[in-house]
C-alpha positions in Angstrom: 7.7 0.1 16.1 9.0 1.1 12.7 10.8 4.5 11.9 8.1 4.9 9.3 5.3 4.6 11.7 6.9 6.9 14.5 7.2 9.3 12.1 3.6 8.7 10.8 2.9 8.7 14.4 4.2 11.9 15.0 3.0 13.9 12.1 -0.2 12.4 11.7 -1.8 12.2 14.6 -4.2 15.1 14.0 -5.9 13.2 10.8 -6.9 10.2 13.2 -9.7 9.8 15.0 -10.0 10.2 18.9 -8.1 7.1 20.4 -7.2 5.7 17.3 -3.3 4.4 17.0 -1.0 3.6 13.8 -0.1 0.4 14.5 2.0 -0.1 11.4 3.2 1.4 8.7 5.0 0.4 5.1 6.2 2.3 2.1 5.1 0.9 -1.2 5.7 1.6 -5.0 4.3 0.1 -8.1 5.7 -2.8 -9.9 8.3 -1.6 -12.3 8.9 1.8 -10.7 11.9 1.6 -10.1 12.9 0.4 -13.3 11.2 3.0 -15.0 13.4 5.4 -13.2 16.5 3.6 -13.6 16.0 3.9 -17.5 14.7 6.7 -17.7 15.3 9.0 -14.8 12.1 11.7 -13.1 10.5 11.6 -16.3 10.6 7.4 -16.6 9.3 7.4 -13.1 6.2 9.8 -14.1 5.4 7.8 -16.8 5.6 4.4 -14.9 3.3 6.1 -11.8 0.6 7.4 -14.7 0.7 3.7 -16.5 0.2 1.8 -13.2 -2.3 4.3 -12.1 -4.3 3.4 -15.1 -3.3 -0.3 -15.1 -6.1 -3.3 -14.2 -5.2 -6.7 -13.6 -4.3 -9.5 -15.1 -7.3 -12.2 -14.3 -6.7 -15.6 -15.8 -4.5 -14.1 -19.0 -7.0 -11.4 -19.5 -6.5 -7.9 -18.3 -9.2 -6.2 -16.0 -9.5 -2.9 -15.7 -9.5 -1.3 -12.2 -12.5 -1.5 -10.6 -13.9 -1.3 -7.0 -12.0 -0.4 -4.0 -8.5 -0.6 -5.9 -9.4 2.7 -7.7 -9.0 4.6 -3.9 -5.3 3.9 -4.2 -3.2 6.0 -6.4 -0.5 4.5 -8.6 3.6 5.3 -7.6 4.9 5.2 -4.5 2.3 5.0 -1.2 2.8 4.8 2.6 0.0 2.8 4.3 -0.9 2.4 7.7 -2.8 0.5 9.3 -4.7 1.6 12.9 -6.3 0.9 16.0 -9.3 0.2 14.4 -8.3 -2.3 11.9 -8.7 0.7 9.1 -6.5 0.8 6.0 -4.9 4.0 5.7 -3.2 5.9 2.4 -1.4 9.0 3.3 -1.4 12.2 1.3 2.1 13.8 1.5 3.3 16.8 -0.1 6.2 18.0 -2.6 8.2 19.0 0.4 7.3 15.4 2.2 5.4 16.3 5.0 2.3 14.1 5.2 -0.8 16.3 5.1 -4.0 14.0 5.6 -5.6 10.8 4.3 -6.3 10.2 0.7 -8.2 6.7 1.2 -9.2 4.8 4.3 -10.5 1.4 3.2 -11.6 -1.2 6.8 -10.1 -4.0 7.3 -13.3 -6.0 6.8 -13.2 -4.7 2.6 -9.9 -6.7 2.3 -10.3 -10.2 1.6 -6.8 -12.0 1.5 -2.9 -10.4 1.1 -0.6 -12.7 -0.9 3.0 -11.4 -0.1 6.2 -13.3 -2.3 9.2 -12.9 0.3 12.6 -12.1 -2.2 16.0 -10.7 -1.1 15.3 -7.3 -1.4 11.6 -6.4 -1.5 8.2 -8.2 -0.9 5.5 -8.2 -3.6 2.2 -8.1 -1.9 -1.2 -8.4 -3.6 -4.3 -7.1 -1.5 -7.2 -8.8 -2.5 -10.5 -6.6 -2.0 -13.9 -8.4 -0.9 -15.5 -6.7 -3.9 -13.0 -8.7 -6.0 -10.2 -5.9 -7.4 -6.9 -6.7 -6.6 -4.1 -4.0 -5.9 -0.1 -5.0 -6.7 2.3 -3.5 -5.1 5.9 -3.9 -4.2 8.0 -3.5 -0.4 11.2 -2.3 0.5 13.1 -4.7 2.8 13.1 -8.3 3.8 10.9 -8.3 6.7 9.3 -4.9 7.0 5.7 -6.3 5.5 5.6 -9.0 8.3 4.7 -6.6 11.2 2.0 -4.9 9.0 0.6 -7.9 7.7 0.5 -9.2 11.8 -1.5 -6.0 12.5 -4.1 -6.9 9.3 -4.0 -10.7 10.8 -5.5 -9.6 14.0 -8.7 -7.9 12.5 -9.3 -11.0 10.1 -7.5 -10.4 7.4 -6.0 -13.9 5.6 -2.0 -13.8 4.5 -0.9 -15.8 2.2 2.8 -16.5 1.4 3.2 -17.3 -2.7 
C-alpha cells in the first residue's frame, strides 16, 4: 500500500461507504502543468488548470469538446482512488490540504479502456469512458500507476500499454 492511499485511508474513511476500502490511490495533473508553472510560476499554473479544465480532445485531428463523464473531473492536479467496490473516486481537498469529501465517483463499469505510456519520470494515462469522452492525464513516478491500474483490472477494466 502506497503512502498516498494510507493517508487517503486515514483521512477519508468517513466519505466511504460502510465496508468499502481504498484500494489504491494516484496523484495526477494535467498535461502541461507543470510546464505552465515552470514558465510562468502560480499564475502559469492557474492558467494551465482553467485551459485544461475547458479543453476537449483531440479525435482523429479534430478537437472535441468535453462531453460525458470526463466533465465530473476537474482540470489541474487530482488524487483518485479507487475502492472496494470497483468505484472511481476524485477527492475534494482544501487550501490547507486536508481532503474534505468526494467531488466525483464514476464505477468502474463507466470506464471502458486505460491506455498508460510508461516514460522515465511520469506515466501518461488516458481513461477511456464507455459513453466515449476520454480524460488525459499525467502520473508522477515510474511504477506508481501499475498498482492502480491492477485494482481497475480486477473489476473489468482493459489496460493498454501505448
Amino acid at each position: 500500500m502506497s503512502k498516498l492511499t494510507k493517508k487517503l485511508t486515514k483521512q477519508c474513511r468517513k466519505f466511504l461507504e460502510p465496508g468499502e476500502t481504498i484500494e489504491a490511490s494516484v496523484f495526477t495533473f494535467a498535461p502541461g502543468h507543470y510546464t505552465a508553472f515552470l514558465a510562468g510560476g502560480l499564475v502559469g499554473a492557474s492558467i494551465n488548470k482553467r485551459i485544461q479544465a475547458n479543453r476537449g480532445a483531440v479525435v482523429d485531428g479534430v478537437s472535441v469538446e468535453p462531453t460525458g463523464t470526463a466533465l465530473l473531473f476537474p482540470g489541474g492536479e487530482m488524487f483518485l482512488s479507487t475502492t472496494s467496490r470497483g468505484d472511481l473516486i476524485v477527492w475534494k481537498r482544501s487550501s490547507l490540504g486536508r481532503f474534505t469529501g468526494i467531488r466525483a465517483r464514476v464505477s468502474a463499469g463507466a470506464i471502458q479502456t486505460i491506455e498508460s505510456d510508461k516514460r522515465k519520470v511520469k506515466t501518461k494515462v488516458r481513461f477511456i469512458f464507455s459513453d466515449g469522452s476520454a480524460l488525459r492525464v499525467n502520473v508522477t513516478g515510474k511504477d506508481v500507476f501499475d498498482d492502480f491500474a491492477t485494482s481497475l483490472l480486477r473489476y473489468g477494466v482493459e489496460s493498454i500499454l501505448v
